[in-house]
N, CA and C of each residue as an Amber inpcrd file, in Angstrom:
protein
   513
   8.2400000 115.2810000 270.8090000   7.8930000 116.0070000 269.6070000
   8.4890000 115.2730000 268.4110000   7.4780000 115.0320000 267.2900000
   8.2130000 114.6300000 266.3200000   8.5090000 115.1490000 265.6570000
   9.5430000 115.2300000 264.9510000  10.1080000 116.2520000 263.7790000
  10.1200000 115.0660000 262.8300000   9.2320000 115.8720000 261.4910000
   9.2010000 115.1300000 260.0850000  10.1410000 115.5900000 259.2280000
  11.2450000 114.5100000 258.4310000  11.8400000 114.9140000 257.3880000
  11.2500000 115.1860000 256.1270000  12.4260000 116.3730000 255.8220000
  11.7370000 116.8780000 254.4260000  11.7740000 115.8980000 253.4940000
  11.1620000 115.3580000 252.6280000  10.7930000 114.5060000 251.4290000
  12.1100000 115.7880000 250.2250000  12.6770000 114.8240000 249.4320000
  13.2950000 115.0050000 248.3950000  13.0410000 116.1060000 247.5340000
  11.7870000 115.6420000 247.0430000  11.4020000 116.1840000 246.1650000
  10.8650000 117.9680000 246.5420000  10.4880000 117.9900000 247.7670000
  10.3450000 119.2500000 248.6850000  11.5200000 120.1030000 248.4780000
  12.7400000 119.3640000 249.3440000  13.6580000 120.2650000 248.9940000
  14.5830000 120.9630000 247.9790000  13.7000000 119.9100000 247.0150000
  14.5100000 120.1020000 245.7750000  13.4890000 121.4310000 245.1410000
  12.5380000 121.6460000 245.2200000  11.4490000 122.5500000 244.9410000
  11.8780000 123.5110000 245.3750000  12.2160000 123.5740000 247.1390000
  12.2070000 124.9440000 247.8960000  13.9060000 125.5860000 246.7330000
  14.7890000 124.6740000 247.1860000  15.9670000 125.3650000 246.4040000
  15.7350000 125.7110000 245.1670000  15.3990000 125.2240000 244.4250000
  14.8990000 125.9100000 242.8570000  14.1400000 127.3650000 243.4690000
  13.2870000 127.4080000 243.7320000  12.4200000 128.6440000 244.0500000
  13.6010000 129.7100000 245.2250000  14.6200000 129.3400000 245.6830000
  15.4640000 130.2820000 246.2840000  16.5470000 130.4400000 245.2210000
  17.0500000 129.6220000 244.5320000  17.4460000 130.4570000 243.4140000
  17.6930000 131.0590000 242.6460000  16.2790000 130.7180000 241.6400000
  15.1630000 131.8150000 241.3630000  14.8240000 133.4090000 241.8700000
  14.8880000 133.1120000 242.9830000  14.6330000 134.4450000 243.7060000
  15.9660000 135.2270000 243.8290000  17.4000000 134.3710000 243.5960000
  18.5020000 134.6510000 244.0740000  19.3440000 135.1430000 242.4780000
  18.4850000 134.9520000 241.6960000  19.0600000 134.8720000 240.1220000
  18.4150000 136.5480000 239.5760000  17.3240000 136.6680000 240.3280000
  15.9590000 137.8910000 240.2630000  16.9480000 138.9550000 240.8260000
  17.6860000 138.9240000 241.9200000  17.5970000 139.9740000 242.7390000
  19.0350000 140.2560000 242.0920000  20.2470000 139.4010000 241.5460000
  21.3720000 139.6260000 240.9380000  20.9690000 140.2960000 239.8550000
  19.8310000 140.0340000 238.8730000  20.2200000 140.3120000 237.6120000
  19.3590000 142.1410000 237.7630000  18.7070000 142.5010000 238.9950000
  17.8380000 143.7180000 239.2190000  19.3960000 144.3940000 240.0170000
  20.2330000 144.1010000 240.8770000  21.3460000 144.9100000 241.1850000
  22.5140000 145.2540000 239.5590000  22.4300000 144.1120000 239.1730000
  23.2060000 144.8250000 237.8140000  22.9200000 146.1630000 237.0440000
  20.7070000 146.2130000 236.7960000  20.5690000 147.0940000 236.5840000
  20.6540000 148.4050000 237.2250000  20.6050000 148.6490000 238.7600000
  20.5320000 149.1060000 239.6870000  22.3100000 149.8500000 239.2950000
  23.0410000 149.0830000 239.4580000  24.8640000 149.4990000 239.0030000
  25.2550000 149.9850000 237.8840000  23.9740000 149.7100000 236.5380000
  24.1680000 150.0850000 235.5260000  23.6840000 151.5030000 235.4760000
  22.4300000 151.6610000 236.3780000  21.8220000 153.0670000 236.2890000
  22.8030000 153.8660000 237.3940000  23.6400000 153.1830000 238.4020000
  24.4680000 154.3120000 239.1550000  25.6400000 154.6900000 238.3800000
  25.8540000 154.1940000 237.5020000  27.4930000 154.5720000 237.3120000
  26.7430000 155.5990000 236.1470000  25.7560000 155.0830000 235.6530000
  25.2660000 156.1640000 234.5110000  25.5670000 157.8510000 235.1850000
  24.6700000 157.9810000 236.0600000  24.5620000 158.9910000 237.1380000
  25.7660000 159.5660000 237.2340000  26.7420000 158.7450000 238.0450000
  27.7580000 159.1810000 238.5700000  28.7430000 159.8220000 237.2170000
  28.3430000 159.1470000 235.9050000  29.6170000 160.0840000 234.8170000
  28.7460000 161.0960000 234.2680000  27.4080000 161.5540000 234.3470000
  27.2480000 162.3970000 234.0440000  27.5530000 163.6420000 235.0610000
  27.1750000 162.5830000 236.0960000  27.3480000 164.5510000 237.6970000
  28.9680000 164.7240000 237.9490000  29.7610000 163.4810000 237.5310000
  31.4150000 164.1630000 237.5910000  32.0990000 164.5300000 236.1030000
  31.6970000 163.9710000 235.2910000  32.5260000 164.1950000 233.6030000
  31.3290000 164.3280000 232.9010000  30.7130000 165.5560000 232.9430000
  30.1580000 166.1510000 231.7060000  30.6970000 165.9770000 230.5950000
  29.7280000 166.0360000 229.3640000  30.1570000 165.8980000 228.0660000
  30.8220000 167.4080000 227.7770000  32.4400000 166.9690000 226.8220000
  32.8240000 168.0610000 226.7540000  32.2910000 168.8000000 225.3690000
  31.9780000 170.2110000 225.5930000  31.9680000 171.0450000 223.7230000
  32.8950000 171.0290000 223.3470000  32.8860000 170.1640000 221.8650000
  33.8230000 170.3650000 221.4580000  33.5360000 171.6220000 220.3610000
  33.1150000 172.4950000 220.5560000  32.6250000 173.9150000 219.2450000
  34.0750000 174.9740000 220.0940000  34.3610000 175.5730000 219.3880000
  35.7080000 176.8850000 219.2020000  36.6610000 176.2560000 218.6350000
  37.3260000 177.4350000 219.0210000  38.7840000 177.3390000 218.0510000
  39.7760000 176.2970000 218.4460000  41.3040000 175.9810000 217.9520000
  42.0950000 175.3680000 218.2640000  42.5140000 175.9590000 220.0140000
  42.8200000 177.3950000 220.0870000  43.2110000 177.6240000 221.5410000
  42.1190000 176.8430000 222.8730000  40.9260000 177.0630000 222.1840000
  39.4040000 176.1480000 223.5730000  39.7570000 174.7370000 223.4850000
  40.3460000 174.0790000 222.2230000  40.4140000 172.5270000 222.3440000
  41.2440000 172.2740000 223.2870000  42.8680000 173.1530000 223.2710000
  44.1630000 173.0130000 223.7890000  43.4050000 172.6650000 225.0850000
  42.7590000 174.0510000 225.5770000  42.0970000 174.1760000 227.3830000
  41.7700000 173.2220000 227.5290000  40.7280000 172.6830000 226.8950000
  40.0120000 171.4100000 227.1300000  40.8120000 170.2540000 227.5400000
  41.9130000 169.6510000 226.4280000  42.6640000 168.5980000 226.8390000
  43.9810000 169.1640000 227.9690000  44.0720000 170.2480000 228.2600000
  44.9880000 170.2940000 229.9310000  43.8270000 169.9680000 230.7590000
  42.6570000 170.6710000 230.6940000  41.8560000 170.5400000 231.7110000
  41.3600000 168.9520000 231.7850000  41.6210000 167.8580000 231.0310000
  41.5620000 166.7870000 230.8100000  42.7810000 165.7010000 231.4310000
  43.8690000 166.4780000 231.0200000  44.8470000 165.7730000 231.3590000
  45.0400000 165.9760000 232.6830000  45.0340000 167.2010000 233.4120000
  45.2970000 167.2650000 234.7200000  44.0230000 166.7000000 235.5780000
  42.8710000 166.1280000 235.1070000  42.1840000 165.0620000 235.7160000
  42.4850000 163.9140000 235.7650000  43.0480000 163.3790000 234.4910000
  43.2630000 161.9180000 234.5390000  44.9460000 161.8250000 235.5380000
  45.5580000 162.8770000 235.4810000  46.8040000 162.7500000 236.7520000
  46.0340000 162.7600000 238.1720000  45.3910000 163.7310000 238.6010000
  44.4150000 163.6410000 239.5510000  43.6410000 161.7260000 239.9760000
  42.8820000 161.5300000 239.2220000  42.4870000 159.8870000 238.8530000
  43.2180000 159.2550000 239.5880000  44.5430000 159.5840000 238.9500000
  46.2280000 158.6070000 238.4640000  46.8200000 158.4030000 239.8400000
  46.6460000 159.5620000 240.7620000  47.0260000 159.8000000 241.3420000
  46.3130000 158.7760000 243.0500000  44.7870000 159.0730000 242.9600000
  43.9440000 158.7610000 243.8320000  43.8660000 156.9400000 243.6340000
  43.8810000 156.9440000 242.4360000  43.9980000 155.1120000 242.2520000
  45.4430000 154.1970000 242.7410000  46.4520000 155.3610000 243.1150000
  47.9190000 154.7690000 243.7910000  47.8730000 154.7600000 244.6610000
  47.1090000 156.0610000 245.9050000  46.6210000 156.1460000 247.3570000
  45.8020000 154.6720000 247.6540000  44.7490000 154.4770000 246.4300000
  43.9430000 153.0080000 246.6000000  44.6030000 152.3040000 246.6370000
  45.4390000 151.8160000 245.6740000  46.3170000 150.5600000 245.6970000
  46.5440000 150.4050000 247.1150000  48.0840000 151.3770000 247.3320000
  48.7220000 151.4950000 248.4710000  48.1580000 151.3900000 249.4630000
  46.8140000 151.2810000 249.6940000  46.0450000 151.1670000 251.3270000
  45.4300000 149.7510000 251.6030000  45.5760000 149.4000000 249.9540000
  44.8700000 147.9040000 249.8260000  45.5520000 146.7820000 250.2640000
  46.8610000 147.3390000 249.4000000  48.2830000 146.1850000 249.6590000
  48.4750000 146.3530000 251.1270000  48.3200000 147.6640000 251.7410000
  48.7850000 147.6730000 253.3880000  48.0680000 146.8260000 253.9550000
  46.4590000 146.8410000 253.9300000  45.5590000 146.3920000 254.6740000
  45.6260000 145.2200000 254.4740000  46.0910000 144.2820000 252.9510000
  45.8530000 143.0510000 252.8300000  47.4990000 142.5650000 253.4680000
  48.3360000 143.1140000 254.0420000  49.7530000 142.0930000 254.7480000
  49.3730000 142.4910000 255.9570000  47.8890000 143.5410000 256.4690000
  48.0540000 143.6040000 258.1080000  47.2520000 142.1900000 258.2950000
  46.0060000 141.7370000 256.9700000  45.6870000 140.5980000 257.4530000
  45.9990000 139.5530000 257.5080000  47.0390000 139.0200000 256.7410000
  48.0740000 138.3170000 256.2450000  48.8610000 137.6860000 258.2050000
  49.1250000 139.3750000 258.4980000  50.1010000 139.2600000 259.9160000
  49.1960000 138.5940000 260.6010000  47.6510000 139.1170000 260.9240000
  47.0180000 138.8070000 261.9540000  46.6480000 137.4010000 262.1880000
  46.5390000 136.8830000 260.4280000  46.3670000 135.3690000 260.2900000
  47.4980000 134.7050000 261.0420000  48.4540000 135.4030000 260.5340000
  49.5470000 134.4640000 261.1560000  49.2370000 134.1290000 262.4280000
  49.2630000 135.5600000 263.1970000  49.3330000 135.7750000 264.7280000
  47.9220000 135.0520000 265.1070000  46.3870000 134.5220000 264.5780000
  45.8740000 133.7890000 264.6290000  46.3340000 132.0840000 265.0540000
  47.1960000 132.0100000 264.4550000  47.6260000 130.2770000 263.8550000
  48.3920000 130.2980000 264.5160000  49.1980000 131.2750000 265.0990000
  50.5080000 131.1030000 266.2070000  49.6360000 131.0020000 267.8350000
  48.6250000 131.8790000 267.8720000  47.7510000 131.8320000 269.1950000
  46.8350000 130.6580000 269.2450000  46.7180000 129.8850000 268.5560000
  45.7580000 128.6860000 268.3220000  46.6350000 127.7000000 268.6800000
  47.7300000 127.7680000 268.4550000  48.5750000 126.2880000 268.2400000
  48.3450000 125.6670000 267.3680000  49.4880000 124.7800000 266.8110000
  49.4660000 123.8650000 265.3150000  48.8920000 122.5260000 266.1040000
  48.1050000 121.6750000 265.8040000  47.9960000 120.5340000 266.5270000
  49.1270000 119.7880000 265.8490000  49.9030000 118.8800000 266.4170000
  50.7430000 117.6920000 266.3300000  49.8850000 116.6600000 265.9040000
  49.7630000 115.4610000 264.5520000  49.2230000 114.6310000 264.7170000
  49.8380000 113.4160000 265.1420000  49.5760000 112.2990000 265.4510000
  49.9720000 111.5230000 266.3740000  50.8650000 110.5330000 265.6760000
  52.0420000 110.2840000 265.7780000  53.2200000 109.8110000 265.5620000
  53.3890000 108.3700000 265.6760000  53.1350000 107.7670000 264.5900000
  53.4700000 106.4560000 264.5100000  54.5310000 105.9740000 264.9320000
  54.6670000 104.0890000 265.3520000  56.2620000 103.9530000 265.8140000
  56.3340000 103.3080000 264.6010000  57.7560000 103.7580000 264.0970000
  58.6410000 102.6800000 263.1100000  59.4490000 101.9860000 263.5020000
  60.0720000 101.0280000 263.2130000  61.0190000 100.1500000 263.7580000
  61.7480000 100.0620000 262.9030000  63.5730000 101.1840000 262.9380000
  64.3280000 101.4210000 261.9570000  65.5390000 100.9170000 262.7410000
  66.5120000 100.7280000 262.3420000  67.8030000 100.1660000 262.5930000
  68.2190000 101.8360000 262.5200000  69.5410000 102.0790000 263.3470000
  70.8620000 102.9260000 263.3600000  71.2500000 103.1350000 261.9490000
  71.4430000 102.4630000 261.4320000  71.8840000 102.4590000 259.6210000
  70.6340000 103.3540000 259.2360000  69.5130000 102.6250000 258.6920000
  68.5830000 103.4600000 258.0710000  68.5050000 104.7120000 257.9300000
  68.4310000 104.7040000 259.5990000  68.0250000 105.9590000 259.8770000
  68.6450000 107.4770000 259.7060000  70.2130000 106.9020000 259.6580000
  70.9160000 108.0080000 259.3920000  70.8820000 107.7880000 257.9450000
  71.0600000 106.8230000 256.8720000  70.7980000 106.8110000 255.6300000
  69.7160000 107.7580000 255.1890000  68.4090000 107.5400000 255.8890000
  67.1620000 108.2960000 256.1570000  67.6010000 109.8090000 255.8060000
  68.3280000 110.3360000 257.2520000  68.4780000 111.8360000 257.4010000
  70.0440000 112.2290000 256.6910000  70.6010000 111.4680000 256.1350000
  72.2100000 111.9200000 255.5010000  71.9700000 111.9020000 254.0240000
  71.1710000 110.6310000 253.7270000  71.2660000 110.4810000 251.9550000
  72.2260000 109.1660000 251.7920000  72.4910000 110.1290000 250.5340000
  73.8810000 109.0510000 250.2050000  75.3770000 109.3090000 250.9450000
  75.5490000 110.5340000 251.7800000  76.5390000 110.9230000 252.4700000
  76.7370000 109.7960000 253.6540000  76.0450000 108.9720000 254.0970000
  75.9040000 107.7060000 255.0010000  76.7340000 106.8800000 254.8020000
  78.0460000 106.6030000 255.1990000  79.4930000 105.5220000 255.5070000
  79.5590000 105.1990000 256.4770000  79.2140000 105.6450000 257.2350000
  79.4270000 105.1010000 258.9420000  78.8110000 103.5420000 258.9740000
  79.0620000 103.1100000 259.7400000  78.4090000 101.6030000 259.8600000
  78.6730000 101.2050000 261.5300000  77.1970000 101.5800000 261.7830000
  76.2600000 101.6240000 262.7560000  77.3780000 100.1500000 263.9780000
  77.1740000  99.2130000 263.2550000  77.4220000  97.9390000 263.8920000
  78.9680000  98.2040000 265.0500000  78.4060000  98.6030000 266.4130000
  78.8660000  98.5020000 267.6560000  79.8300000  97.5270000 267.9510000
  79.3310000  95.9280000 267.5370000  80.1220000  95.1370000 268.2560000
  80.8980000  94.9690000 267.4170000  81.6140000  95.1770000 266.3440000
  82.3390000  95.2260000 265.1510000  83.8920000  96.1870000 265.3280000
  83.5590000  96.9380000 266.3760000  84.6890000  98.0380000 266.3620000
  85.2920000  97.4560000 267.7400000  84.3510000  96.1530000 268.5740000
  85.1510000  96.0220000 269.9030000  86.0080000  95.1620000 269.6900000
  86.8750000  94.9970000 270.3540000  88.3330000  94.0980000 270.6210000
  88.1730000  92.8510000 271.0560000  88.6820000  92.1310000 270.7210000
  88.4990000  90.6910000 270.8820000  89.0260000  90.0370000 272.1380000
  88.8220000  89.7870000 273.2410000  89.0350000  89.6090000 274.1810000
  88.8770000  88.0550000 274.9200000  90.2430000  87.2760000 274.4490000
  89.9680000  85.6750000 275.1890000  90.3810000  85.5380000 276.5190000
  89.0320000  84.6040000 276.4850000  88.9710000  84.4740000 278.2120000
  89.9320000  83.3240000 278.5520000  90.3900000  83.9940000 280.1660000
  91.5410000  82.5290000 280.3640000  90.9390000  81.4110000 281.3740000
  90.4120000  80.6670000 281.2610000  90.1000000  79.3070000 282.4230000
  91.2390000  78.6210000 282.8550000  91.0330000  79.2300000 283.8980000
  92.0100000  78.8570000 285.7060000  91.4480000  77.2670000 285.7370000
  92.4340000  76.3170000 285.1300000  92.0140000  74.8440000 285.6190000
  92.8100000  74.8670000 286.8170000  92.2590000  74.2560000 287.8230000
  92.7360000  73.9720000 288.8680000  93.1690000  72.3090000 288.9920000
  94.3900000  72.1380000 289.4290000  94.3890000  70.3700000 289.2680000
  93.4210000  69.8750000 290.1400000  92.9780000  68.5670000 289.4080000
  92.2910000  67.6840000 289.9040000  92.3290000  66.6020000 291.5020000
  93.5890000  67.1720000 292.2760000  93.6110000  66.7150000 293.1320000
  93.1990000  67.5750000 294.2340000  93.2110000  68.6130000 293.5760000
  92.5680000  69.7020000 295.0470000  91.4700000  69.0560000 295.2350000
  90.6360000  69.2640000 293.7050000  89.2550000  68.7780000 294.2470000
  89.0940000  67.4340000 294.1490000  90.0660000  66.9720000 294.9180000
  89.2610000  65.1120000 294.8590000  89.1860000  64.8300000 295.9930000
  89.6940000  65.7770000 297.3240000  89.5250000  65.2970000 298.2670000
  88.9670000  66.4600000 299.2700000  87.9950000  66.4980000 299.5060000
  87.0080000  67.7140000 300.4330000  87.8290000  67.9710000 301.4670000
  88.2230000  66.7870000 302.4020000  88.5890000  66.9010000 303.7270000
  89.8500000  68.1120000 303.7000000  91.0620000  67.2380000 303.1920000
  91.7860000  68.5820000 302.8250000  91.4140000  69.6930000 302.8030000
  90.8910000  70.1450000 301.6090000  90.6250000  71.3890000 301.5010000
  90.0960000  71.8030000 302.7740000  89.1210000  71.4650000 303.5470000
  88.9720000  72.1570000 304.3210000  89.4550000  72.3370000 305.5570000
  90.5340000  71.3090000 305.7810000  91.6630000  71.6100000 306.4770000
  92.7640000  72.5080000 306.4210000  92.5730000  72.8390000 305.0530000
  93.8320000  73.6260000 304.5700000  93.0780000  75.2400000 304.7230000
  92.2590000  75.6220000 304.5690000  91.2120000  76.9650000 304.9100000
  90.6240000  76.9230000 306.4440000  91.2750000  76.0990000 306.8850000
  90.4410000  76.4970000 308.2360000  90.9330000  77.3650000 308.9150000
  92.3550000  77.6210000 308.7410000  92.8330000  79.0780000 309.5720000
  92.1900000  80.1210000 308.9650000  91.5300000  80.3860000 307.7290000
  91.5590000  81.6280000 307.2470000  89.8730000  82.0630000 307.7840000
  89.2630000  80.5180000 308.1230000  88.0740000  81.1010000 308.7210000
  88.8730000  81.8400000 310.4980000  88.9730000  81.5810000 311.0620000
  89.6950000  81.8610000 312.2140000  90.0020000  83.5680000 311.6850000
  90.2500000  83.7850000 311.4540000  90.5920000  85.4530000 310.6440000
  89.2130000  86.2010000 310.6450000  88.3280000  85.5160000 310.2370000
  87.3110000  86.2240000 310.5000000  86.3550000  85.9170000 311.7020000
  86.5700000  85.2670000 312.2100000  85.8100000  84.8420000 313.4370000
  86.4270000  85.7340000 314.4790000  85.6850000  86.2340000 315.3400000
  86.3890000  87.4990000 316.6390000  85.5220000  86.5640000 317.2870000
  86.2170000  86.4560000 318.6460000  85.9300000  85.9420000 319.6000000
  86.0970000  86.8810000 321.0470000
């Protein structure tokens, strides 16, 4: 089966025309939100009369004020359920990212000296000085010359060791 690619200029058409359609349907919900909230303040906050005396105004603004505490009141229940709900998702993310595992990415080798490295992880607090063979003791070696007449003559010598083979020989 062949499948033909879309040409440029196609898709550039189709997206304009879903835009379009996507620009239509935003700017018809605005009106749609503009005519609900209309609704909604006339069927909960009627317009108040303001006709009588000073005692009907008084009524009016308690009966006013103890709505907007009411309001005052229901918009702190909102908060408070919002902030809850937004640190339970907060937790769950976590508990997401903890059940997933962090991947490790893969660890280059460096090639640092003992010095550096604690320079690296100390700072400037770094005095020590790494260098091992610096703290060892100086140690001269002694060469056992043996005189030169032992070894000038083989026979000897091995006349002179021949009992000690006898020591190990069991017969």
């Amino acid at each position: 089966m062949s499948e033909k690619k879309m040409t440029s200029s196609r898709r550039h058409h189709l997206k304009s025309l879903i835009l379009s359609i996507a620009a239509g349907w935003l700017e018809q919900e605005k009106k749609d939100l503009v005519v609900a909230k209309a609704a909604y303040m006339s069927e909960h906050c009627p317009a108040p009369s303001m006709s009588g005396d000073q005692a009907a105004l008084m009524d009016i603004c308690k009966k006013l004020n103890a709505q907007i505490d009411k309001i005052d009141e229901e918009r702190y229940d909102a908060e408070a359920k919002v902030l809850k709900s937004d640190k339970e998702i907060e937790d769950l993310k976590i508990k997401v990212v903890d059940l997933a595992g962090v991947k490790k990415p893969a660890l280059k080798k460096v090639r640092m000296s003992a010095d550096t490295m604690l320079k690296a992880l100390l700072g400037s607090k770094h005095t020590v000085n790494m260098d091992l063979r610096a703290n060892l003791k100086q140690v001269k070696k002694e060469v056992k010359e043996e005189p030169l007449e032992a070894a000038g003559d083989w026979r000897k010598n091995v006349e002179g060791k021949a009992d000690r083979k006898k020591m190990f020989e069991t017969s």
